[in-house]
Backbone as a ProteinNet text record, in pm:
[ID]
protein_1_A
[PRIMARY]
XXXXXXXXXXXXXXXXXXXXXXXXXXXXXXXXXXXXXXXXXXXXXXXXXXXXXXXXXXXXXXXXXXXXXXXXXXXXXXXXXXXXXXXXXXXXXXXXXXXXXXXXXXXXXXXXXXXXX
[TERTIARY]
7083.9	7227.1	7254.7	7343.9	7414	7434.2	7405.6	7463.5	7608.1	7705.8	7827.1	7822	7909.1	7950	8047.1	8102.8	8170.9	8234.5	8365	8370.2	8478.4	8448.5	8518	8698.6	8808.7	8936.9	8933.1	8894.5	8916.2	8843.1	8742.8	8677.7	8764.9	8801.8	8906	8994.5	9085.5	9248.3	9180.9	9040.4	9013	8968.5	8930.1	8897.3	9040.9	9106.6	9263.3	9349.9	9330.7	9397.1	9350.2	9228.5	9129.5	9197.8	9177.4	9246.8	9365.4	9464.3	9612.5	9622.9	9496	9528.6	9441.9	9398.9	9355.4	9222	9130.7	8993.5	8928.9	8820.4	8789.4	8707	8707.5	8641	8532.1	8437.4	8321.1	8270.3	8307.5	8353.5	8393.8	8473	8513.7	8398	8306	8209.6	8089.7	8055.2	7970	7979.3	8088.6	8138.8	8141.7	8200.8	8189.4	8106.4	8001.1	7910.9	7972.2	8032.4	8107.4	8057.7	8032.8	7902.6	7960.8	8144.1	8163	8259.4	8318.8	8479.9	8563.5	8531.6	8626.2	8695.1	8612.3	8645.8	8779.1	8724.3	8799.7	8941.4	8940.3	9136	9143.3	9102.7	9172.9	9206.2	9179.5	9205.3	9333	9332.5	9449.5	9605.8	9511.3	9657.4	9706.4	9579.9	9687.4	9723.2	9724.4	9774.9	9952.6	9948.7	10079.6	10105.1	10109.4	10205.2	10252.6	10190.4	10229	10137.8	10023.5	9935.1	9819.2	9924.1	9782.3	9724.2	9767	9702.4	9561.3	9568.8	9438.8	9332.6	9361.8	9261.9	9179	9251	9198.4	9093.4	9134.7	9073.1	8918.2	8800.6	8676.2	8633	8543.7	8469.8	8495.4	8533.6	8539.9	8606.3	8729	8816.3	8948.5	8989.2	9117.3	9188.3	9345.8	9424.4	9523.5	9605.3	9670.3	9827.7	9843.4	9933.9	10053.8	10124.2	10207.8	10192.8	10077.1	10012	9903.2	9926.1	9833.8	9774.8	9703.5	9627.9	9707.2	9660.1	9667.8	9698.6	9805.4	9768.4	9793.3	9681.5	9690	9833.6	9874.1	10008.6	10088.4	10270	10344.3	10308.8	10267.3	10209.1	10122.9	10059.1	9926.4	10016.5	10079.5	10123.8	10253.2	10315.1	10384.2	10296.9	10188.7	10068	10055.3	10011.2	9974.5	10097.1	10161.3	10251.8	10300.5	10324.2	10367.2	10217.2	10115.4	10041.2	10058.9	10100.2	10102.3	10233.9	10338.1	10446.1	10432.1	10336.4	10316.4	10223.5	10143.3	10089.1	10184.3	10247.9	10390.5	10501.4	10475.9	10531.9	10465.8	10342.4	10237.1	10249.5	10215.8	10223.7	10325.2	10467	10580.4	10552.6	10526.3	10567.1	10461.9	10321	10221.8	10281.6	10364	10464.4	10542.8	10611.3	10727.1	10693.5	10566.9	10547.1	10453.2	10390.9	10344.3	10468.6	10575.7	10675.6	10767.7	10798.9	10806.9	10733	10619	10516.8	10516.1	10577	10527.6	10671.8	10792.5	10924.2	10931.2	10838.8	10880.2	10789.5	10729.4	10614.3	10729.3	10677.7	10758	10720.5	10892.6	10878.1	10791.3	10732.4	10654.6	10679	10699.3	10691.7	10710.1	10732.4	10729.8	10910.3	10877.2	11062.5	11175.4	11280	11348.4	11471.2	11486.5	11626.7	11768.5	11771.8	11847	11909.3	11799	11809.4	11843.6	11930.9	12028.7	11986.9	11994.7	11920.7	11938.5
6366.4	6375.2	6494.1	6538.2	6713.5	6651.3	6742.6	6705.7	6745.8	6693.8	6737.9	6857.3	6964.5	7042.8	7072	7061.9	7047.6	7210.1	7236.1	7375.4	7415.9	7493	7498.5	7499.7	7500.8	7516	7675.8	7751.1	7885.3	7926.9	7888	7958.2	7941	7781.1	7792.2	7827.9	7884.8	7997.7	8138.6	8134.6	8325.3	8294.3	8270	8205.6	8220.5	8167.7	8165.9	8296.3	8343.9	8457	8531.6	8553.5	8659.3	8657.3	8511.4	8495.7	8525.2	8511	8554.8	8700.2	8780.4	8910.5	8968	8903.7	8944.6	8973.3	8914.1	8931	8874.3	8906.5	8828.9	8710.4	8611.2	8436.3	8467.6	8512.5	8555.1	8597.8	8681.2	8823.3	8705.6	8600.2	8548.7	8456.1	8367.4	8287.3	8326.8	8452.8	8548.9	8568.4	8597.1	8676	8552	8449	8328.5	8188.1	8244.9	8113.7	8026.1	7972.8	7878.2	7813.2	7759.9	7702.6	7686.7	7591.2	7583.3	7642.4	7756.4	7794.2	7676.3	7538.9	7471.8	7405.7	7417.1	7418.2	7500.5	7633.8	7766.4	7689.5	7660.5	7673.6	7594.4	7469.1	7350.6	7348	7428.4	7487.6	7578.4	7665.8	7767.9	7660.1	7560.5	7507.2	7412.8	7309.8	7245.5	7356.9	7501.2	7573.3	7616.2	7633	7653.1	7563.7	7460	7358.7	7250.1	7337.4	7310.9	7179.1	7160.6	7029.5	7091.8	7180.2	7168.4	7076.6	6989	6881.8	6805.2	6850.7	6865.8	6925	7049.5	7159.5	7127	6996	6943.8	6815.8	6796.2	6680.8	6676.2	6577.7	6613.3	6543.6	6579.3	6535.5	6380.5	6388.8	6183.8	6114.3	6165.7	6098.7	6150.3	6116.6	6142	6027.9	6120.1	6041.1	5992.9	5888.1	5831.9	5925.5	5870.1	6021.2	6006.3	6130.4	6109.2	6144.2	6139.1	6139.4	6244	6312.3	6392.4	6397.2	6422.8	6459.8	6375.3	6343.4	6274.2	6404	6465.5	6572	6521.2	6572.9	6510.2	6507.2	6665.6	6685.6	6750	6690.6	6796.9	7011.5	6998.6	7159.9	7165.7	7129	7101.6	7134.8	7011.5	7020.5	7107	7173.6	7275.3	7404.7	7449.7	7519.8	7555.1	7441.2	7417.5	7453.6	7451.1	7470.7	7610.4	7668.8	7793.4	7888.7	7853.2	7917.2	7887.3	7805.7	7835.1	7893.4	7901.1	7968.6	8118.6	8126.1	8314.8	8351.2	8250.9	8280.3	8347.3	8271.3	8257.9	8331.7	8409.8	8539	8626.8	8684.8	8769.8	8782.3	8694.4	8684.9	8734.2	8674.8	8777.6	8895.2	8966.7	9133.8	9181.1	9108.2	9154.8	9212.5	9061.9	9096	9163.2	9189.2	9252.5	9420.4	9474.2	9612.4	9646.4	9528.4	9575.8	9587.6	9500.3	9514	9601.2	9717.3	9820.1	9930	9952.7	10050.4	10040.6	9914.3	9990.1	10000.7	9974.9	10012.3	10183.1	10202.7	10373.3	10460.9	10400.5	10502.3	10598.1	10715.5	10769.5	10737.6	10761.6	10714.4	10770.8	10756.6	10801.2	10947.2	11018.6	11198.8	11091.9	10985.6	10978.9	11041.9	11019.7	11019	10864.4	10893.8	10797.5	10798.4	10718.7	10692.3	10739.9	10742.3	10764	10893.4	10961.2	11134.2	11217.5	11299.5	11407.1	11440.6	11499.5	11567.9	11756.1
12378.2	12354.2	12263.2	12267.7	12206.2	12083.7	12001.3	11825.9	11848.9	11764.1	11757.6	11666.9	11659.6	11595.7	11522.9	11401.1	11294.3	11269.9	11287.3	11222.3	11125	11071.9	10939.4	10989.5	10905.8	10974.5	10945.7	10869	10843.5	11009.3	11039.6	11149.4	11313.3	11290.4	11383.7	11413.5	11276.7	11288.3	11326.4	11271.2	11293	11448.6	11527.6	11662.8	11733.6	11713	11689.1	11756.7	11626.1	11598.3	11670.8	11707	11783.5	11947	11989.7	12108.7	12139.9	12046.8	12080.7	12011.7	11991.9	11987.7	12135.3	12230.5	12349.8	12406.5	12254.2	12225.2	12350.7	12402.2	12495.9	12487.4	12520.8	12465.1	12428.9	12513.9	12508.2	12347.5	12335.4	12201	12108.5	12093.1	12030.4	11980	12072.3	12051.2	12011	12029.9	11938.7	11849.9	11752.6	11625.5	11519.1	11638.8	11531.3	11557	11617.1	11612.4	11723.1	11808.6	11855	11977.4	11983.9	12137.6	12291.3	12280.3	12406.5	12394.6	12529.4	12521.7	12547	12627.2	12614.1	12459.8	12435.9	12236.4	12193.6	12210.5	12160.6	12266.6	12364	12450.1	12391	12355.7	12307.3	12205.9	12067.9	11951.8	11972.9	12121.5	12123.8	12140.1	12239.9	12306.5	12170.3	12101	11964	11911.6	11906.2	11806.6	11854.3	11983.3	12027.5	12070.3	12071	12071.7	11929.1	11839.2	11700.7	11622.6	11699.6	11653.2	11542.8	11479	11347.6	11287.8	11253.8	11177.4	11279.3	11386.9	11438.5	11418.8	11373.2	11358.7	11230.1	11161.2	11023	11035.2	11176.8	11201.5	11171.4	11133.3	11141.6	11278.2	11346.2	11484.2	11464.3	11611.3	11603.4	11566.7	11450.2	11353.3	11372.5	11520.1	11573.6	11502.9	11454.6	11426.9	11510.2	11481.1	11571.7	11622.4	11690.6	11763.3	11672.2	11611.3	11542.3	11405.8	11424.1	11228	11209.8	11091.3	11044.5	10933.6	10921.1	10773.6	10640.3	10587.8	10416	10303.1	10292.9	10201.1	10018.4	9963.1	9857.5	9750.8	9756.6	9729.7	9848.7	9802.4	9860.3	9858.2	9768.6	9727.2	9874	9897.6	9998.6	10117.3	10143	10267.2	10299.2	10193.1	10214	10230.4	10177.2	10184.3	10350.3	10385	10524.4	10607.4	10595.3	10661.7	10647.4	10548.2	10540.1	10608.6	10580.5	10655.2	10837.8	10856.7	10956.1	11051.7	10969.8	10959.2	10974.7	10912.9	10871.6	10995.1	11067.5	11148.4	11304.3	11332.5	11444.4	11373.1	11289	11275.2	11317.3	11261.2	11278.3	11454.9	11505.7	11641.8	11724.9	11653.5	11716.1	11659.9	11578	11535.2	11611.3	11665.7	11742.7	11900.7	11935.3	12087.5	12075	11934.7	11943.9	11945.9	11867.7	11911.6	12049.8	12093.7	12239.6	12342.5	12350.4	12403.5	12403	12266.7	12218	12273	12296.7	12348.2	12523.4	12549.2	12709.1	12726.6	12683.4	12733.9	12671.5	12601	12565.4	12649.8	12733.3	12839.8	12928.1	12896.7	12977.5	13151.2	13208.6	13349.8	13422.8	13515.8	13623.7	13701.1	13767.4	13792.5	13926.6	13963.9	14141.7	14181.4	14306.1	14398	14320.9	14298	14288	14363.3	14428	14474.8	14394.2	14268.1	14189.2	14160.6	14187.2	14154.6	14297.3	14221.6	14308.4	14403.5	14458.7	14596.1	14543.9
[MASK]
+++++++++++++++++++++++++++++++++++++++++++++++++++++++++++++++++++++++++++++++++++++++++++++++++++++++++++++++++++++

């Protein structure tokens, strides 16, 4: 039987982050140790669909749906949260200048319908 694997939450946001900057999985499970890619999507998908308090979870010790983490203080769990706030920013200003860069390519040298004769 497979040992389970335990991974840190820092290793899973940088895993994370790597993926929604276009890294390739592969590249990703190298750099950080990580054994299965089905691991790495299922980390991407609780991440966009806002289930962090998963990513806290330890192996095996799913919480019940609805509920997350015990944080010791409000400080904590405002913590947690603003980090992940800053994350889904980062991410838009990431889309927002690739989306920026290909609308400024200049047009193509082909024929256009548009132009004079």
């Amino acid at each position: 039987m497979a040992k389970r694997v335990s991974y840190p939450l820092e290793v899973k946001m940088k895993a994370i982050k790597m993926r929604l900057e276009c890294i390739p999985a592969r590249e990703v499970m190298e750099q950080l140790g990580i054994r299965n890619v089905t691991q790495l999507k299922t980390w991407v998908r609780w991440y966009q669909s806002g289930e962090l308090h998963r990513l806290e979870q330890p192996v095996g010790k799913q919480y019940s749906y609805g509920k997350g983490p015990v944080y010791v203080s409000e400080l904590e769990k405002v913590k947690a949260e603003n980090r992940f706030l800053r994350q889904q920013i980062d991410v838009l200003k990431k889309y927002k200048e690739l989306e920026r860069r290909c609308h400024l390519r200049p047009p193509s040298t082909g024929w256009s319908p548009l132009e004079e004769k």
